[in-house]
DOROVO-296102 format. One record per atom (N, C-alpha, C): x, y, z. Coordinates in steps of 0.05 Angstrom, whole numbers, plus 5000, padded with zeros to 4 digits. Example, Ala and Ser with C-alpha at 12.3 -4.5 7.8 and 13.67 -1.06 7.14 Angstrom:
<pts>
526448865156524649105156526449345156525749555142527349795143525850015157
</pts>
This chain:
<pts>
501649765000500050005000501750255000505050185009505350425021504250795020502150775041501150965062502751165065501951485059504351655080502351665114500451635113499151705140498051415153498151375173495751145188495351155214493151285220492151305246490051025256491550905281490250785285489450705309486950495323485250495341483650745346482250795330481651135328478651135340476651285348474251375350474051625320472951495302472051675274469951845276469052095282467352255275467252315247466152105228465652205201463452435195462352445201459752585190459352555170459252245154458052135130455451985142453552085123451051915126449452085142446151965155444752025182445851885203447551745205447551605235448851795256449151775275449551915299452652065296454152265285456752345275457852165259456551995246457151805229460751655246459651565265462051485289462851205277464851185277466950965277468150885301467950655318469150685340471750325334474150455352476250125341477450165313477950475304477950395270480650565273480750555239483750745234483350835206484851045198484451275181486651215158487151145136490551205125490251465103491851605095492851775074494851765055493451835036496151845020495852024996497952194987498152404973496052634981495552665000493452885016490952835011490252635006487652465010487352225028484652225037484851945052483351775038485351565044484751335018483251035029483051025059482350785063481450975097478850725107477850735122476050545126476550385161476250235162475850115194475749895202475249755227478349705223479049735256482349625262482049235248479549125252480248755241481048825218479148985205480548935173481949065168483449165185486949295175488749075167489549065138491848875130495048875145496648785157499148725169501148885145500648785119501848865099502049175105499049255104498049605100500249685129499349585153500749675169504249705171505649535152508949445161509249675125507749775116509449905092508450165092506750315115506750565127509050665125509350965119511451035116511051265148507951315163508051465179506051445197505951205220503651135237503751225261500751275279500851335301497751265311498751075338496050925350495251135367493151195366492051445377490151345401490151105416489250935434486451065439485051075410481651105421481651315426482651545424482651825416480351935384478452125397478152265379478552275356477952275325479052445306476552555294476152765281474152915257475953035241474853185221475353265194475853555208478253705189479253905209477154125209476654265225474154505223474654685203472654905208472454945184471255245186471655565185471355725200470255885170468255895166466955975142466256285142465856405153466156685158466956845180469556965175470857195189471957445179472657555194473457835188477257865198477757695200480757635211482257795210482657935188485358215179483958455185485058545201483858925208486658955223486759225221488659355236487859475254489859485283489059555311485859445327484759575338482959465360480659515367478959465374477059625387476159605414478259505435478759415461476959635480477659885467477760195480474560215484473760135458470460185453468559965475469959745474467759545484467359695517470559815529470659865555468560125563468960265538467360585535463760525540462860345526460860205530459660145548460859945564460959835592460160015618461760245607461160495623459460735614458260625601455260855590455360895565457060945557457561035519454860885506453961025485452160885467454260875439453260755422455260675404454560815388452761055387452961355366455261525377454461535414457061715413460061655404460261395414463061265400462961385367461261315351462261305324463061625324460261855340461062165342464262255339464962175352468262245364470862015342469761755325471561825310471461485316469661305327470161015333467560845310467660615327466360475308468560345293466060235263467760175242469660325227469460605229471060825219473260785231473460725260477060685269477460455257476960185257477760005240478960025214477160245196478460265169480560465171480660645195483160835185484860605197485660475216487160365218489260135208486460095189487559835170488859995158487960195138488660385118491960525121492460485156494660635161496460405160495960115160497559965169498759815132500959815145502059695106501859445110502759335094501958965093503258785115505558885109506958795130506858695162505358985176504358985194502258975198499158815182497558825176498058425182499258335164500558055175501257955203502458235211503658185242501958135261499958365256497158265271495558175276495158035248492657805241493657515239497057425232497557265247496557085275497757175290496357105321493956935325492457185307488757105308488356885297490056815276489956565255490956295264493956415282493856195297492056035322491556165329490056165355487355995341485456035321483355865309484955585296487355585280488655325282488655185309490455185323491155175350488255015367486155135355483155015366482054795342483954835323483254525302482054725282482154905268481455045240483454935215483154875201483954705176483654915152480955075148480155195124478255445141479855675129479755925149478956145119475556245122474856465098476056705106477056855104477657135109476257315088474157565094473057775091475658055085475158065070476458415062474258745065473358935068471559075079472959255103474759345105475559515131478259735116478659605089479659785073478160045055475959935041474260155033475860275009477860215002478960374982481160154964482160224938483359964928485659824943488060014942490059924960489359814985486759925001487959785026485859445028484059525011483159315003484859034988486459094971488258904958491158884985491658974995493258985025491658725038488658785052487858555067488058315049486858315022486158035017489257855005491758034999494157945002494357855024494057955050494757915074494257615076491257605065489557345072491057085064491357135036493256945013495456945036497057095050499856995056500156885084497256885098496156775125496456495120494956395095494856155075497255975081499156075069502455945058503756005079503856205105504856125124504955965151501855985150500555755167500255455154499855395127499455205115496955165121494655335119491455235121490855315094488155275087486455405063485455605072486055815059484556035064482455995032479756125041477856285022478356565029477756775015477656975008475457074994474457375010470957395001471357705004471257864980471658144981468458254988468958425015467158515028466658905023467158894993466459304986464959414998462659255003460059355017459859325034461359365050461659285081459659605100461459775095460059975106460660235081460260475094460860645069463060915078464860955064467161055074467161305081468161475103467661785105467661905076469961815064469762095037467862075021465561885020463361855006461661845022461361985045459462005056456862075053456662255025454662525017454362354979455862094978455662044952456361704950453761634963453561314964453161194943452161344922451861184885455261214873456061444883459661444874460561164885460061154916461860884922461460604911458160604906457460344899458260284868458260504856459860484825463160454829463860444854466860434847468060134860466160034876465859814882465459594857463159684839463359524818465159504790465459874791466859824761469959854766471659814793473459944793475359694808474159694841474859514859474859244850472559144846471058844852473358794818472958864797473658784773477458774781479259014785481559004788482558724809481558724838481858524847481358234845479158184826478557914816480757804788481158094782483957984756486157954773486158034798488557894806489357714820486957464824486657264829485657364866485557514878484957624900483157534913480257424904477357434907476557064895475556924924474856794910470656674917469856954931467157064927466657314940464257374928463257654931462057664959461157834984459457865009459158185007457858245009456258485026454058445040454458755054452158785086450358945078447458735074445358895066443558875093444159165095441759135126440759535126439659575149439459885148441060075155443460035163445460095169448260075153447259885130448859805118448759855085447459715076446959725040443359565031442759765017440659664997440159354987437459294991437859114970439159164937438159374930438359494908442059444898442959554911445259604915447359374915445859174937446958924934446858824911444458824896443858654876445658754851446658954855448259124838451058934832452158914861455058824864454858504848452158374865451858064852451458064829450658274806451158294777453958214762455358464777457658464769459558224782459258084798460857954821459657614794457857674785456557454763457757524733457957714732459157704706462057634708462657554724466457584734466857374736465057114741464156814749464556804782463556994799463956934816463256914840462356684858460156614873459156804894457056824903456257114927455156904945455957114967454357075000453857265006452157325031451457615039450857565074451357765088450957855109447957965121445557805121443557805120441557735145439257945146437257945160438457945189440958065192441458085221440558265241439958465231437858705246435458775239435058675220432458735204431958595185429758505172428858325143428458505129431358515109431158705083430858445064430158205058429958075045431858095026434757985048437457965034437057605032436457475040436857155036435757105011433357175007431657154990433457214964433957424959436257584933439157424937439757324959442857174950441856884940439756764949439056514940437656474903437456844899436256824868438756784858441256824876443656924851444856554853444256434862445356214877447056154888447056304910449356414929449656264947453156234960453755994975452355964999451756275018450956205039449656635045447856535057446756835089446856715107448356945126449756995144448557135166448357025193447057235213444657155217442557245205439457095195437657165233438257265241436357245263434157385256433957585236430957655226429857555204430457325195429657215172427157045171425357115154423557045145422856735137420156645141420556395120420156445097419456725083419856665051422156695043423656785071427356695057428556525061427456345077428456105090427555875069424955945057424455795034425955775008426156055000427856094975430455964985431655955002434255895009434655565012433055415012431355175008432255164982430355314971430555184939432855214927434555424934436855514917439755274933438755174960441755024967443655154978442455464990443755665000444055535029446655505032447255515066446555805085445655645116444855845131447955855156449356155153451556175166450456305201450456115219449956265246452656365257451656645270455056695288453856765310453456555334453456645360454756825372457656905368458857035376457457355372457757385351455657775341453357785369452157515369448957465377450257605407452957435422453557415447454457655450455157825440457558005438455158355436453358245426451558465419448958495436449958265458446558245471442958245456444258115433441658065421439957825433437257875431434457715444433657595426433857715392431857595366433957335361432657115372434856855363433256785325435656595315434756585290432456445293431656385257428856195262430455825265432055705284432955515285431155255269428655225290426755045274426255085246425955245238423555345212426455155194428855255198431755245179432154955183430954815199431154485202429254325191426654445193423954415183424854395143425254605144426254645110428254495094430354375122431954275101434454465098434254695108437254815096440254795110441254715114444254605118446154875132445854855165446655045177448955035186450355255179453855255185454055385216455555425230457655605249459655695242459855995250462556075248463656325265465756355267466856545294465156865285465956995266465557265256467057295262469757305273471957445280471457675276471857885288472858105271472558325298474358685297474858745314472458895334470158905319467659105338465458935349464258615345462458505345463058255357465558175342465357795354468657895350469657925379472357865375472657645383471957405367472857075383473656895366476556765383477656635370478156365373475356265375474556005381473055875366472855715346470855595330469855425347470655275360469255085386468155275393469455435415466555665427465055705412464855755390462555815373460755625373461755375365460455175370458655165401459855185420458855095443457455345446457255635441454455875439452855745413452855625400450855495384448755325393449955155408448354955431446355055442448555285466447155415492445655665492446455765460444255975454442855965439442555805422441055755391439655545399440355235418439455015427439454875400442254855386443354615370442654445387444054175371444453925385447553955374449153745395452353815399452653665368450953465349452053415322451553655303449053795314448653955285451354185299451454275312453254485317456154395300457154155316459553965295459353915270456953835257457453895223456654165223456154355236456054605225459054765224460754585234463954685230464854535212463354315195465354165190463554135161461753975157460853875130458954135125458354215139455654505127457154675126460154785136461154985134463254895107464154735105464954625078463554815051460354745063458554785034458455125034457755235053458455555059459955645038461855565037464355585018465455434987463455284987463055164960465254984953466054784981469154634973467854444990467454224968466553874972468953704974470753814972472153704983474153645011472253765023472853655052470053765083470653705099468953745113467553415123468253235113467952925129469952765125469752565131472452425129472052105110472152155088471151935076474151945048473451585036476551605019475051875002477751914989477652164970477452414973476952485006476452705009478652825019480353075023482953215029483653115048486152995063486752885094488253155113484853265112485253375138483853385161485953305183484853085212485253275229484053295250484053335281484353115306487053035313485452835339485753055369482952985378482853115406483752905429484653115442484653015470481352915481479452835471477052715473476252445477475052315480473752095466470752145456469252285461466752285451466152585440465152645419465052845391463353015414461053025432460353185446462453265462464653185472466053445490467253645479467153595445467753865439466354055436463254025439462054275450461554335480462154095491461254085523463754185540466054245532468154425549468554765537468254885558467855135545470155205553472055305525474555375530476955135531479155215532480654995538481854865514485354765513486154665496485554405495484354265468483253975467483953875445486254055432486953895411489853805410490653495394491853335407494053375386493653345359494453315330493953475310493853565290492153655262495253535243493453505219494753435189491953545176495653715155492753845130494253755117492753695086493153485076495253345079495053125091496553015097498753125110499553305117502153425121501653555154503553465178503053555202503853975210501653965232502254245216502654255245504554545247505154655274503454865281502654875309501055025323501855165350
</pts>
């Protein structure tokens, strides 16, 4: 056979099939050329397969799943918003903050001030720290630049997060994120420069590998949106959107006409968008963290999105004003205890539904053919990884095939 990987006496969290995490218990995993190629019960492990391994390790009934999977964040920003959450705490409303020069406006000047370099320095850390908790395939958001350079700054950043950590990054140019002081008085200027200027230069340069904007009332138009998903379609290139989080602007509904990977947020979402999103195969992205972080009460429509059939992800939001968290497990485990998942759907919502988020079938369970990338926990049973809040529990990772340092 010679194998470069074989894990064995393993507990398998596949999440193939309906059965209960599609569990394997007594079994072992092999790889080879960054696929896993065999999977199986430790009896029917061949002696042969085992003595021409070129790289085994008995993991004595330890844990393994498919490495997580962190489908929407905001990871690259420059500097903080530490100052604000404290300002808050102590009376601030978050008009006066933005009054005096905070908010998302400090975010973008800050990115804007920071060159790539140190733009890396900082978002590093963050990147490791979601590895480190078992992240394998990490989306990063662009949106805190507002302008071309600092926009092509983040989503370079993202690309070089990629090749120095050795994960997958996605990449999802976020123009419409908010709208920039110098266009303050000329929101049709920005949204034309978003489409004919931004979105087009950065997709020729391989930068972008889907479109997101924030359609809410604080944020962008439907109108507007549907603008960018024109152009973001003529370019071949897939959309998601940041939807129905404060209000039902019947953004799900419009990303599911475009046949868009996933909406995001959704605590005001409708069932005529929960339906359309049904039909179209649109994933539903939850981020407990925003939910936790913002003291919001409107939980999503959990049932209606299970009732329907639509395929619900988790993911951190990272990012510096809303969800500074850098825990995909925690996310997972505020999915549970605030949304009232069950500890599997929360786990394929990191792993096989956040896969689809992102439009990459090729990984997110652990079956032959699919990428060999593993997690073994310090675990034995797939619920303690939502049932310890906090805490290092991971034992191992290999992306494809290849052991990665954390």
């Amino acid at each position: 056979m010679n194998w470069d990987l074989l894990l064995t006496h393993a507990s398998l969290a596949t999440f193939v099939g309906e059965a209960t995490y599609g569990l394997l218990t007594d079994a072992a995993i092999a790889c080879q050329g960054g696929q896993i190629v065999w999977i199986g019960a430790m009896r029917d492990l061949s002696a042969e397969s085992v003595a021409t391994t070129r790289d085994m390790h008995d993991i004595g009934g330890a844990l393994v799943t498919p490495g997580l999977i962190d489908c929407h964040t905001h990871l690259v920003f420059g500097g903080d918003r530490a100052q604000e959450f404290d300002l808050r705490l102590n009376g601030a409303t978050y008009e006066e903050i933005a009054r005096t020069g905070g908010g998302i406006v400090s975010s973008v000047r800050a990115t804007r001030n920071a060159s790539e370099d140190e733009l890396l320095a900082q978002s590093l850390p963050r990147a490791r720290a979601l590895l480190a908790d078992g992240v394998t395939t990490l989306e990063i958001k662009s949106g805190y630049g507002l302008e071309l350079e600092a926009e092509r700054r983040m989503l370079r950043v993202a690309r070089r997060i990629g090749r120095e950590l050795g994960i997958h990054v996605q990449t999802s140019f976020l123009g419409l994120h908010a709208l920039p002081p110098e266009y303050k008085d000329h929101r049709d200027d920005y949204v034309d420069l978003v489409c004919n200027e931004l979105l087009p230069a950065l997709a020729q340069e391989g930068l972008v590998d889907a479109v997101d904007a924030f359609c809410e009332g604080i944020g962008f138009t439907r109108a507007e949106t549907q603008r960018v998903f024109e152009h973001a379609r003529q370019l071949g290139l897939r959309v998601k959107l940041h939807a129905e989080q404060l209000s039902d602007l019947d953004g799900a509904a419009l990303v599911a006409e475009f046949g868009g990977l996933s909406a995001d947020h959704l605590e005001y979402l409708s069932d005529a968008g929960i339906q359309a999103m049904a039909r179209a195969g649109t994933a539903a992205v939850l981020l407990p963290g925003a939910f936790y972080a913002l003291r919001e009460t409107k939980l999503p429509p959990v049932a209606s999105l299970r009732s329907h059939g639509v395929p619900i992800a988790i993911a951190t939001d990272c990012n510096p004003g809303t969800s500074p968290l850098l825990s995909l497990r925690l996310a997972a485990n505020m999915a549970c205890t605030l949304f009232r998942l069950t500890p599997e759907e929360a786990l394929r919502g990191i792993t096989v539904h956040a896969a689809r988020a992102l439009g990459l079938h090729d990984r997110g369970t652990l079956a032959v053919g699919k990428r060999a990338d593993l997690v073994v926990w310090n675990a034995k049973q797939p619920a303690e990884l939502c049932y310890w809040i906090g805490g290092g529990l991971v034992r191992q990772i290999w992306i494809g095939g290849m052991a990665a340092l954390f």
